[in-house]
C-alpha positions as a printed Julia matrix, in Angstrom:
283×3 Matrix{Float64}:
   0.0     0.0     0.0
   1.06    3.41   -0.59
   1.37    4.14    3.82
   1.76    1.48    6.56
   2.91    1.94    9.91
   6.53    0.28   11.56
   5.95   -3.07   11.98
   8.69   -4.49   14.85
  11.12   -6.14   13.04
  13.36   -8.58   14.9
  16.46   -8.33   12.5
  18.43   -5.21   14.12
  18.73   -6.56   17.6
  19.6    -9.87   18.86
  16.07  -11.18   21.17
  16.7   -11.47   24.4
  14.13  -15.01   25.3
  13.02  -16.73   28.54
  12.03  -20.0    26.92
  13.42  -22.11   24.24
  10.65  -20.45   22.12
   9.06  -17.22   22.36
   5.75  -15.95   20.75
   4.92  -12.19   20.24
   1.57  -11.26   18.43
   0.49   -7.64   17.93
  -2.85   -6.11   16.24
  -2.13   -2.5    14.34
  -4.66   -0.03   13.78
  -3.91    2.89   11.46
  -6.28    5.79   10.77
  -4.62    7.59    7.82
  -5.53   11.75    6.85
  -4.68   13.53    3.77
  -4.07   16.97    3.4
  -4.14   19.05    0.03
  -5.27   15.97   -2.22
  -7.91   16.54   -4.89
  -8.2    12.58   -5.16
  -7.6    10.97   -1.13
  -9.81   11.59    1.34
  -9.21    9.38    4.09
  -7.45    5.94    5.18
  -7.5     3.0     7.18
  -4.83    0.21    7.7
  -5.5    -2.91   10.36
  -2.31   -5.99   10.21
  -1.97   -9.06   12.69
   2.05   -9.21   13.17
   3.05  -12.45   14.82
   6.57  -13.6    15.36
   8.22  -16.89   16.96
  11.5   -16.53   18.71
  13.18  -20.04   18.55
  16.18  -21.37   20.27
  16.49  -18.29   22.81
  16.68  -16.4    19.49
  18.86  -17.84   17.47
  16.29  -18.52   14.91
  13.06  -15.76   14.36
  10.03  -16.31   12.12
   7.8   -13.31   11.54
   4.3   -12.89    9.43
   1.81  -10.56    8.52
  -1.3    -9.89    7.33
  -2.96   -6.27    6.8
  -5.79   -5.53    4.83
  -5.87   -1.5     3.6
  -8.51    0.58    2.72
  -8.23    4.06    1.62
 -11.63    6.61    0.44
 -11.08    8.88   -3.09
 -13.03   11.8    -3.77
 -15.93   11.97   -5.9
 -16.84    9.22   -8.15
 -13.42    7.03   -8.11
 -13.35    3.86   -6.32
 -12.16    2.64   -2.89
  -8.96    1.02   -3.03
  -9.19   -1.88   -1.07
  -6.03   -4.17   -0.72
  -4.86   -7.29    0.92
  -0.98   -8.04    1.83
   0.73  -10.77    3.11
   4.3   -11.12    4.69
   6.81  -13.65    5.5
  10.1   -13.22    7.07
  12.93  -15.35    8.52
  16.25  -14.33   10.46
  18.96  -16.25   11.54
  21.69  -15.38   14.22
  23.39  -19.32   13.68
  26.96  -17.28   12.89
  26.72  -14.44   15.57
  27.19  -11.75   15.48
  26.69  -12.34   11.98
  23.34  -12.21   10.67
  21.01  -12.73    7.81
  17.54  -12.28    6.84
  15.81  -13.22    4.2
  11.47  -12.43    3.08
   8.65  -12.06    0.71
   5.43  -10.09    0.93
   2.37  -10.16   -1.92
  -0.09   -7.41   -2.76
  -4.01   -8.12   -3.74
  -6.41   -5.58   -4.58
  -9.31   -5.69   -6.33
  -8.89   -2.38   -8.06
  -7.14   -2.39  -11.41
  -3.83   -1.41  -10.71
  -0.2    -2.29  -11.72
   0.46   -3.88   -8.06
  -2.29   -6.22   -8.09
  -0.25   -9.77   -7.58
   2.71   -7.89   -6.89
   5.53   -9.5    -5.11
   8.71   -8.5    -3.35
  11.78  -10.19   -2.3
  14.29   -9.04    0.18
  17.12   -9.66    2.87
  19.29   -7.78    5.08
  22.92   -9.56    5.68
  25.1    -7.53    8.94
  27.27   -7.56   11.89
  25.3    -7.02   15.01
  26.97   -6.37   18.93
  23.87   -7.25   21.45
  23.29   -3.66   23.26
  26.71   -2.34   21.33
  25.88   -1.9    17.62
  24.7    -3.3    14.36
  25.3    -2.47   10.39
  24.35   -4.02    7.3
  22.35   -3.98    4.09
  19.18   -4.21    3.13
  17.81   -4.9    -0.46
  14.48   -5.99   -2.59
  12.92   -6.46   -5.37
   9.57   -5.6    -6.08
   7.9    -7.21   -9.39
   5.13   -5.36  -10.71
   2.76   -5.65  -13.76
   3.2    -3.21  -16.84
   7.23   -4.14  -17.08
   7.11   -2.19  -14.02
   9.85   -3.49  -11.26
  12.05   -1.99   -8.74
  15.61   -2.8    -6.74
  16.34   -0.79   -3.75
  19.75   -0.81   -1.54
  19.65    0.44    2.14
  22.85    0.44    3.99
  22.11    0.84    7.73
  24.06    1.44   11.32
  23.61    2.41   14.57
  24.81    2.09   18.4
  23.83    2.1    22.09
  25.46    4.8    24.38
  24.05    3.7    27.91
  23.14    5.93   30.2
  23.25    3.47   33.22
  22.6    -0.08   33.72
  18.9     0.26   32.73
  18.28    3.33   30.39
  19.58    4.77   27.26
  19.95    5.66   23.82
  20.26    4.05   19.86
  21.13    6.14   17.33
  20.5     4.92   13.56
  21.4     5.63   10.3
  20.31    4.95    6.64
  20.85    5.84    2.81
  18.53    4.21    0.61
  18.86    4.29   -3.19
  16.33    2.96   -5.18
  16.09    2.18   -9.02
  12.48    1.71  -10.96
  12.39   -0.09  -14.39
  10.21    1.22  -16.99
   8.69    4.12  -14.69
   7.09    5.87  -17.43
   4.73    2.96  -17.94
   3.21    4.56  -14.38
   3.85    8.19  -14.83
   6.8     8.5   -12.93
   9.87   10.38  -14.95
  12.75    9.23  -13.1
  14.59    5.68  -12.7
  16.8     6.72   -9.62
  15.99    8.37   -6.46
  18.17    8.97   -3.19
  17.23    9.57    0.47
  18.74    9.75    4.18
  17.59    8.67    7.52
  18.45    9.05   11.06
  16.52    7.93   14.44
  17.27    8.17   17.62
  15.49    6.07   20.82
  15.79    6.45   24.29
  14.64    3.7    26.42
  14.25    2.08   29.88
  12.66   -1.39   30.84
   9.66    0.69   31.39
   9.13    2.62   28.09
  10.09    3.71   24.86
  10.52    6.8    22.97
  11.7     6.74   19.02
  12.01   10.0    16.89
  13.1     9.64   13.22
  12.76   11.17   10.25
  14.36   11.25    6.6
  14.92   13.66    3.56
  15.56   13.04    0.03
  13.29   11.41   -3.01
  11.35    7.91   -2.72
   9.4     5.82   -4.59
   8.17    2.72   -4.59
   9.76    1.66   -1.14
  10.12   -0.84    0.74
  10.75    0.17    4.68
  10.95   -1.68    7.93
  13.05   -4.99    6.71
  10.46   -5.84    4.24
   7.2    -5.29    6.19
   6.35   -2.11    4.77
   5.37   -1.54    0.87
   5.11    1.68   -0.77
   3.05    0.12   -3.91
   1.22    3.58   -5.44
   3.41    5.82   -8.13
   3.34    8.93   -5.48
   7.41   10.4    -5.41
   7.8    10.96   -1.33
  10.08   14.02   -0.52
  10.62   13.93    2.99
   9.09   12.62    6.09
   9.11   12.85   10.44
   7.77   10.46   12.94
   7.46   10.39   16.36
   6.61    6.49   18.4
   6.43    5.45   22.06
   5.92    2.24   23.78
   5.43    0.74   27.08
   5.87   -2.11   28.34
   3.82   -3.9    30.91
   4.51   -6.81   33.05
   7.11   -8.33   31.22
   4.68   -9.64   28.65
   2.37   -6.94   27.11
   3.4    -3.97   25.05
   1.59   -1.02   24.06
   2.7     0.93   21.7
   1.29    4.63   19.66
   2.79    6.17   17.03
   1.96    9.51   14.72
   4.0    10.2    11.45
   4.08   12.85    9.02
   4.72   12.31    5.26
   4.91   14.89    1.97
   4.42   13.67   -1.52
   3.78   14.79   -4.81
   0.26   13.48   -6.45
   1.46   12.82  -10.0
  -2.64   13.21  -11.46
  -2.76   17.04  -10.31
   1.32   17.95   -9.31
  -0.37   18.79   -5.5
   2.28   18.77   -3.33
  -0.09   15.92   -0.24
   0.69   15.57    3.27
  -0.07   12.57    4.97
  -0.33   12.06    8.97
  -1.02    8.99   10.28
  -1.7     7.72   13.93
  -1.2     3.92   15.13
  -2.01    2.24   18.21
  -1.19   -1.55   19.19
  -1.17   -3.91   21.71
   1.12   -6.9    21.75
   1.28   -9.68   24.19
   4.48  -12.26   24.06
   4.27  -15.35   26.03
């Protein structure tokens, strides 16, 4: 879909288990706003994330499902859509490690996505609590000739603030090439972007503030669980997410995010804010 909130994704930090295997599932609901857009009115987004953390976490399955719904104005037609996500990530060689996905589009609307897959994987060096780099790339295949291969190398590191508190920083550059983009209206085969976060944390809470600058398209964001299908060209983007966590097993999380586009039908320059809440429970 064109916006979907962070999924977690397991592959940045090594999982820190109780049990031989652990099990984390998380519901995601998205309300999605548009502002300056003669076709978008308003969005919706709901996914099921589950993951299973095998062998104290050595070995880490993840899945999704999300079904999106956005409203146009006037006469146009809903876009409804469907997606589905696999993932799997393996710390066998640490502090090596490797992951390795797919994820599949349906909607019912007639659209150049519609069966669209994409393939991806993430290969690194990660230091539990310390640091982690690597690389991230996919592959998205799309109907109309239309496909897309996207590099994303990616760092960051802890600086502790005592035995229980702290802070991450992280770092991206993402480039990202599109094959035959003028059979979707887009004019340009290579765009570039940067990204930076920064989290502080306790065994309590949360806090995550990010944001990036550049031009997107077509992306694929949060190791492979977020799909930027539509044609729209992003230019630059801020987010702000907290979670807290409760009793050792439940986690509840909110997030709002901020997003500026280009809407190729009427050259509008669209901003997008989004709010997502969750709930997950790991036992």
């Amino acid at each position: 879909m064109a916006f979907r909130r962070a999924l977690p994704v397991l592959a940045l930090a090594l999982p820190a288990t109780a049990a031989p295997v652990k099990f984390f599932v998380a519901p995601y609901f998205t309300g999605i706003f548009y502002s300056g857009s003669d076709v978008k009115d308003t969005g919706a987004n709901f996914a099921l994330y589950g993951s299973a953390s095998i062998n104290y976490g050595e070995h880490v399955v993840e899945g999704l499902y999300g079904y999106t719904r956005i409203k146009f104005k006037g006469n146009a037609s809903n876009w409804n859509e469907n997606d589905y996500a696999v993932a799997y990530t393996g710390y066998g060689l640490y502090p090596l490690y490797f992951r390795l996905g797919a994820y599949y589009i349906a909607t019912d609307n007639d659209h150049y996505s519609d069966g669209g897959k994409v393939f991806f994987g993430d290969v690194g060096l990660v230091q539990k609590f310390k640091y982690d780099f690597g690389t991230f790339v996919s592959y998205s295949d799309y109907r109309r000739g239309v496909a897309a291969l996207q590099l994303r190398p990616h760092a960051g590191f802890y600086r502790w603030k005592d035995f229980y508190s702290g802070f991450y920083f992280g770092a991206d550059l993402t480039y990202i090439n599109v094959k035959n983009p003028q059979n979707i209206g887009i004019t340009k085969k290579n765009y570039y972007s940067a990204g930076a976060s920064v989290t502080y944390f306790t065994g309590y809470y949360s806090i995550t503030a990010s944001g990036w600058v550049g031009e997107r398209t077509l992306m694929v964001d949060k190791g492979g669980f977020v799909v930027y299908n539509l044609e729209e060209k992003y230019k630059g983007g801020v987010a702000l997410e907290g979670k807290l966590f409760y009793k050792k097993n439940l986690t509840f999380g909110l997030s709002a995010g901020y997003q500026l586009y280009k809407e190729i039908s009427t050259k509008n320059d669209v901003g997008v804010f989004s709010i997502t809440a969750s709930i997950g429970y790991s036992f």
